[in-house]
BALUM-126034 format. One record per residue (C-alpha): residue number from 1; residue in one letter; x, y, z. Coordinates in Angstrom, 3 decimals. Each point is the difference from the previous one (the first is absolute). Example, Ala and Ser with C-alpha at 12.3 -4.5 7.8 and 13.67 -1.06 7.14 Angstrom:
<atoms>
ATOM pos code        x        y        z
ATOM   1    A   12.300   -4.500    7.800
ATOM   2    S    1.370    3.440   -0.660
</atoms>
This chain:
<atoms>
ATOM pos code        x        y        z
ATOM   1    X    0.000    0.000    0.000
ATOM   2    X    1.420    3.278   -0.740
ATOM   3    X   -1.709    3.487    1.474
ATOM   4    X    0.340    3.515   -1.364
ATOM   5    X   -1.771    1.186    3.144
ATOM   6    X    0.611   -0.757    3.649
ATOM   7    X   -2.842   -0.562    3.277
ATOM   8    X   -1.480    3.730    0.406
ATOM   9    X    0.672    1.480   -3.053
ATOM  10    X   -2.708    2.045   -1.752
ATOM  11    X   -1.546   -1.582   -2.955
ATOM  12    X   -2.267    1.213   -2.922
ATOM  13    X   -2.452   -1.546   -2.381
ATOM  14    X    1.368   -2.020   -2.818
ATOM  15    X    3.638   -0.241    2.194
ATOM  16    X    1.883   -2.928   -0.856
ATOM  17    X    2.123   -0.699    3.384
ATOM  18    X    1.334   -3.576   -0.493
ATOM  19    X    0.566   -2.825   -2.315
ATOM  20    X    0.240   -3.668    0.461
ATOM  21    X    1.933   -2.301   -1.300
ATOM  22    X   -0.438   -3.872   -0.430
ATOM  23    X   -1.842   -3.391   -1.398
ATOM  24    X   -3.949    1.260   -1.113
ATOM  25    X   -1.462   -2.125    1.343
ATOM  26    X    1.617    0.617    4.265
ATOM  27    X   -0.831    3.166   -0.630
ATOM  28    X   -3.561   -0.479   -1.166
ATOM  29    X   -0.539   -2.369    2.993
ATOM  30    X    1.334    2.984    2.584
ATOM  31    X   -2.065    3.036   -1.998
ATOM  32    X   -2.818   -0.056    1.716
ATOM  33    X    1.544   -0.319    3.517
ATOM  34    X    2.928    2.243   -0.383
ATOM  35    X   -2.637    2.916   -1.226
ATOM  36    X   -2.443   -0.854    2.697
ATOM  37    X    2.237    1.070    2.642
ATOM  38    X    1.809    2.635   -2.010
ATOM  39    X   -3.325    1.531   -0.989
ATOM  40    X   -1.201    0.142    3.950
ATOM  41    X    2.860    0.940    1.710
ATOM  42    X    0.695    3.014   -2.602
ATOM  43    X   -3.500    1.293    0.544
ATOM  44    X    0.849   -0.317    4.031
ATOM  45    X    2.910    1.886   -0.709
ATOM  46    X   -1.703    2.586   -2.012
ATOM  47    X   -2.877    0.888    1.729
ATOM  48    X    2.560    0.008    3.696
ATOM  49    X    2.387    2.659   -1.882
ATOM  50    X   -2.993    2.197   -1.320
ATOM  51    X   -1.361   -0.371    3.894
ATOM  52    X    3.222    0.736    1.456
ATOM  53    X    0.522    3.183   -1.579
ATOM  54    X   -3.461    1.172    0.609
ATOM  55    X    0.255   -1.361    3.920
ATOM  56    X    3.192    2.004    0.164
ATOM  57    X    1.317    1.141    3.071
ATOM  58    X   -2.034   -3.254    1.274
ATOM  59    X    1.227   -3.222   -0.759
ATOM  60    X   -1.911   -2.294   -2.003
ATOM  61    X   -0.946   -3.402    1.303
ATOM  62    X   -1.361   -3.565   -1.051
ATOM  63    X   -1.778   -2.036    2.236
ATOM  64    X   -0.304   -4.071    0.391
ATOM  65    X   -2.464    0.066   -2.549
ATOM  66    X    1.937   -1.603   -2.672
ATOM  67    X   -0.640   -3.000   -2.332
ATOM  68    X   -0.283   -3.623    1.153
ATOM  69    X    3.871   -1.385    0.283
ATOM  70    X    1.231    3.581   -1.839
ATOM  71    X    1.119    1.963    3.209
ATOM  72    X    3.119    0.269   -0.028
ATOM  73    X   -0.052    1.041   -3.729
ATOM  74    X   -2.895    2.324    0.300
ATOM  75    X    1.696    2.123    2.667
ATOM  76    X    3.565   -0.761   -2.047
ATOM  77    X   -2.115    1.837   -2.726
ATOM  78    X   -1.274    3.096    2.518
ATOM  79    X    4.000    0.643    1.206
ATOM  80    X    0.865    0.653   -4.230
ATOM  81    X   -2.830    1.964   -0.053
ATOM  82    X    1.339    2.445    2.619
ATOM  83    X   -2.271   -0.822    2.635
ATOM  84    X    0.928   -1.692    3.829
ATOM  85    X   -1.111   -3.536    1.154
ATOM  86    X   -2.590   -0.231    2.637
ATOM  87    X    0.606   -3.011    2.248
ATOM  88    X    0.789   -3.619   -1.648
ATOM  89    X   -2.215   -1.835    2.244
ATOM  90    X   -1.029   -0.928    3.071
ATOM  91    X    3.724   -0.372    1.277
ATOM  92    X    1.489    3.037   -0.273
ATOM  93    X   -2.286    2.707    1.805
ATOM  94    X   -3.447   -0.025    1.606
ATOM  95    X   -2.868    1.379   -1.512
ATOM  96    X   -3.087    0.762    2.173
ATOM  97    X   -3.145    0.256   -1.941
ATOM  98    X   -3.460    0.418    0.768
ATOM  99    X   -0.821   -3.374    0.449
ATOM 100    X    2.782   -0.669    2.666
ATOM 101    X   -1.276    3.276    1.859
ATOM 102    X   -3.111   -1.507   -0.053
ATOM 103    X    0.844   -3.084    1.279
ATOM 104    X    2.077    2.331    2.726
ATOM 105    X   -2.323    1.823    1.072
ATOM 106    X    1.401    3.151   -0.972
ATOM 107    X    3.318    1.391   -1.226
ATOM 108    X    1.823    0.000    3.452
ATOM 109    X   -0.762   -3.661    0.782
ATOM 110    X    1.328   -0.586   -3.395
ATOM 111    X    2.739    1.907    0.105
ATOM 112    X    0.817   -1.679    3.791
ATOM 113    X   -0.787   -3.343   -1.586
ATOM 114    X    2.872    0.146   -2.640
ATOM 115    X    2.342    1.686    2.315
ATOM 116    X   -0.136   -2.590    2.363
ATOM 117    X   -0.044   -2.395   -2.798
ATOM 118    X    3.288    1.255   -1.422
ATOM 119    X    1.906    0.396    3.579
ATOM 120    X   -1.092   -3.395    0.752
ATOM 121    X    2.139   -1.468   -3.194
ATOM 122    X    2.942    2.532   -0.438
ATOM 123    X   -1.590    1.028   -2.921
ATOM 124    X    1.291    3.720   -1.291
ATOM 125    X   -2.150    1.269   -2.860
ATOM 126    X   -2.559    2.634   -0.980
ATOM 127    X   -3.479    0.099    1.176
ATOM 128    X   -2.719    2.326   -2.352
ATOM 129    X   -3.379    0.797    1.696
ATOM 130    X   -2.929    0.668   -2.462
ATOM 131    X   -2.017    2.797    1.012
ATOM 132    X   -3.471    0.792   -1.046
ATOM 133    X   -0.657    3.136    1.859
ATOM 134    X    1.320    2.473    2.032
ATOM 135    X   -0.630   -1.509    3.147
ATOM 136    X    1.563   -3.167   -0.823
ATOM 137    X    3.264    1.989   -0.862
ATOM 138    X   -0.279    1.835    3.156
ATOM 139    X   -0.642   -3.430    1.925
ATOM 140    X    3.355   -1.338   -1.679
ATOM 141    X    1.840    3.479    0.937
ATOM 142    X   -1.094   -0.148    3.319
ATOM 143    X    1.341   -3.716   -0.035
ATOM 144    X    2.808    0.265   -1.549
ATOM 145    X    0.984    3.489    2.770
ATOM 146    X   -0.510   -2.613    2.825
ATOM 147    X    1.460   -3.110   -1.031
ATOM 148    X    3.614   -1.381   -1.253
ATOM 149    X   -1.439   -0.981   -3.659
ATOM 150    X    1.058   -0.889   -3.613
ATOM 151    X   -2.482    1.982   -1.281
ATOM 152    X    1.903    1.818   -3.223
ATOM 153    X   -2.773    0.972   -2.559
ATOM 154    X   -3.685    0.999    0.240
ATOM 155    X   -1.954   -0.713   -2.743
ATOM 156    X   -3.158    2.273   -0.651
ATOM 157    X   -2.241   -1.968   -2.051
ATOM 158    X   -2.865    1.836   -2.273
ATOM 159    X    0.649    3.355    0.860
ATOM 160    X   -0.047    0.917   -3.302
ATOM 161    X   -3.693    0.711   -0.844
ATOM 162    X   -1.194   -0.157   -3.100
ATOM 163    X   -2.249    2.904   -1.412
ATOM 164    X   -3.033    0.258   -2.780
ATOM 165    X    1.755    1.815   -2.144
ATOM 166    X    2.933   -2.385   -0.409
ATOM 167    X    2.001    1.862    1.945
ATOM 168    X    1.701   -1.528    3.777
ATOM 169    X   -0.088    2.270    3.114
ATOM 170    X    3.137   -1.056    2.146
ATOM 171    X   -0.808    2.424    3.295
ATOM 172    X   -0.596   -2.869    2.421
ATOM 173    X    3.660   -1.700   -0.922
ATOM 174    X    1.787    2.986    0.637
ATOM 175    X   -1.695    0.574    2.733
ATOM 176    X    1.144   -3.213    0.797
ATOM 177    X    3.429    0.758   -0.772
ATOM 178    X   -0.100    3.060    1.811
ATOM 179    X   -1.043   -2.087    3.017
ATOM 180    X    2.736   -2.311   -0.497
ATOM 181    X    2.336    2.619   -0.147
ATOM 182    X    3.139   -1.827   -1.407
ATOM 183    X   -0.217   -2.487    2.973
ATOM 184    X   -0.234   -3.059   -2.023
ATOM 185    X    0.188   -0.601   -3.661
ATOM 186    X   -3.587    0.260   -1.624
ATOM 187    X   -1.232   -1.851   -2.492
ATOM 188    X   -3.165    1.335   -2.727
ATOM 189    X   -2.056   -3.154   -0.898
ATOM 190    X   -3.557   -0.250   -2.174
ATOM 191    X   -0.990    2.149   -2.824
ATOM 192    X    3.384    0.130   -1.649
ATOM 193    X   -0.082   -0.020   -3.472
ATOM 194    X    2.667    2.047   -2.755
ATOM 195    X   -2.948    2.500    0.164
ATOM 196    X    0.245    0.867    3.177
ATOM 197    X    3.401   -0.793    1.486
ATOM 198    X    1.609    3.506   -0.698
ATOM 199    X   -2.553    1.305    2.488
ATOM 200    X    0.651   -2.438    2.517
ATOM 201    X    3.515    0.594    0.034
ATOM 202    X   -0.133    3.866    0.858
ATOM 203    X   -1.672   -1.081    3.485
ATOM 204    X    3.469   -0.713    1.823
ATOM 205    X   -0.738   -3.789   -0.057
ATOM 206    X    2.902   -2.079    0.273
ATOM 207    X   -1.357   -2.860   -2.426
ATOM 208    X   -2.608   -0.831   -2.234
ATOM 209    X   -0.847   -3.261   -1.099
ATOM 210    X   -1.850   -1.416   -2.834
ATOM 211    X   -1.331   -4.014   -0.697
ATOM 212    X   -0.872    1.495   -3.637
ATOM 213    X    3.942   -0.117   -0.396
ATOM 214    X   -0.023   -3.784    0.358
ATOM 215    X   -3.737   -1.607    0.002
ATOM 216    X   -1.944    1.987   -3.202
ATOM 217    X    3.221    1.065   -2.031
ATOM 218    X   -0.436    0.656   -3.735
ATOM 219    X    3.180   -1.835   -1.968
ATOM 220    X    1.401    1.382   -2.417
ATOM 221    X   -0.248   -1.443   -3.493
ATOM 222    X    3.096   -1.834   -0.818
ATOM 223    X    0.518   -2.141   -3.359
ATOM 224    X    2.620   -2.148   -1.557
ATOM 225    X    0.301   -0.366   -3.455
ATOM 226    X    1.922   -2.166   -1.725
ATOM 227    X    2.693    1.092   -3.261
ATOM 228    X   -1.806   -1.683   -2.876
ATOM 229    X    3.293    0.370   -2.389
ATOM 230    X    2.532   -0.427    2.656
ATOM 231    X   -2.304   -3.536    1.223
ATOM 232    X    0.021   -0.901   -4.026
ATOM 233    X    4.036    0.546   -0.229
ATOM 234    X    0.998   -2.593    3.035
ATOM 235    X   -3.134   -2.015   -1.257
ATOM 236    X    1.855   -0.593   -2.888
ATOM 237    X    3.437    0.240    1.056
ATOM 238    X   -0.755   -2.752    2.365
ATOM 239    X   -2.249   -2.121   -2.834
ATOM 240    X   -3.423    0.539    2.616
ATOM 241    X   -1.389    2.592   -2.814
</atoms>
């Protein structure tokens, strides 16, 4: 295989970037593969640079939202696309959502729960607190002023409201950032499309993360086509024409 282009260049329409060399009919066998993943994780990339630079100063995230057995090269995809990887799994920081506070009984249990959790088994990692309202960030401040925690990020979940005229009115999250007041990192989650992630950006917020990066992406279209003369030549060169 020989490339003309390299992993986060910028490509146009009708862009030849590569050529591949070898027996017809190994490469008609790999085609459709090859392009299936080439073809998804370019569209990941594009859609995470045009997001990043719109997010800017916020940092654009993915979240575990990815395709069946295609983490790893989903959020591979995000990084060449200029845009940060949100946690791996469920090994390498703790995520408290709504269902665990739930389950809690609020944000401080949960909060206390983990804590104790991670003390328990020498365990040294991040802990993120989803937060719906104001109250349950002040609960988690409040928690977080009166207790040795891991607490490192707070993330403010639909704060970003939607209006009739297509517009989004972000005066609740930074409010919410204001609150937060550089604290803990802070993290902008629902309602993030390209659309609106310019806006969401000029609130302060630390992060902003997006499943439509991973889960929805559009791919780009990506072709192969064989040389028709050049296939004739070896055909006959090597008496298969």
């Amino acid at each position: 295989v020989e490339w003309f282009r390299k992993d986060g260049d910028n490509v146009v329409r009708g862009l030849k970037f590569g050529k591949v060399h070898g027996r017809a009919h190994s490469i008609v066998v790999a085609e459709r593969v090859v392009l299936n993943f080439m073809q998804r994780m370019s569209g990941i990339a594009t859609l995470t640079k045009a997001m990043a630079d719109a997010a800017h100063p916020a940092c654009i995230l993915e979240t575990r939202k990815t395709a069946p057995a295609l983490r790893l090269v989903d959020k591979w995809a995000v990084l060449i696309g200029g845009g940060q990887n949100h946690r791996m799994g469920l090994f390498d920081m703790v995520m408290i959502k709504d269902n665990h506070i739930s389950i809690a009984g609020g944000v401080s249990n949960a909060l206390k729960s983990v804590d104790d959790y991670l003390k328990k088994n020498n365990l040294q990692m991040g802990v993120e607190v989803e937060t719906r309202t104001f109250e349950e960030i002040h609960e988690a401040l409040n928690y977080a002023s009166r207790n040795e925690t891991l607490l490192s990020r707070i993330m403010l979940d639909n704060m970003v409201v939607p209006q009739p005229d297509g517009d989004i009115d972000v005066s609740m999250l930074k409010q919410a950032v204001e609150l937060i007041n550089g604290k803990f990192e802070t993290e902008a989650s629902g309602n993030v499309t390209l659309e609106t992630v310019h806006k969401i950006g000029q609130t302060g917020v630390t992060y902003i993360s997006s499943g439509a990066l991973t889960h929805s992406v559009k791919a780009l279209d990506i072709s192969l086509k064989i040389d028709t003369e050049l296939a004739l030549e070896v055909g006959r060169r090597t008496k298969r024409a």
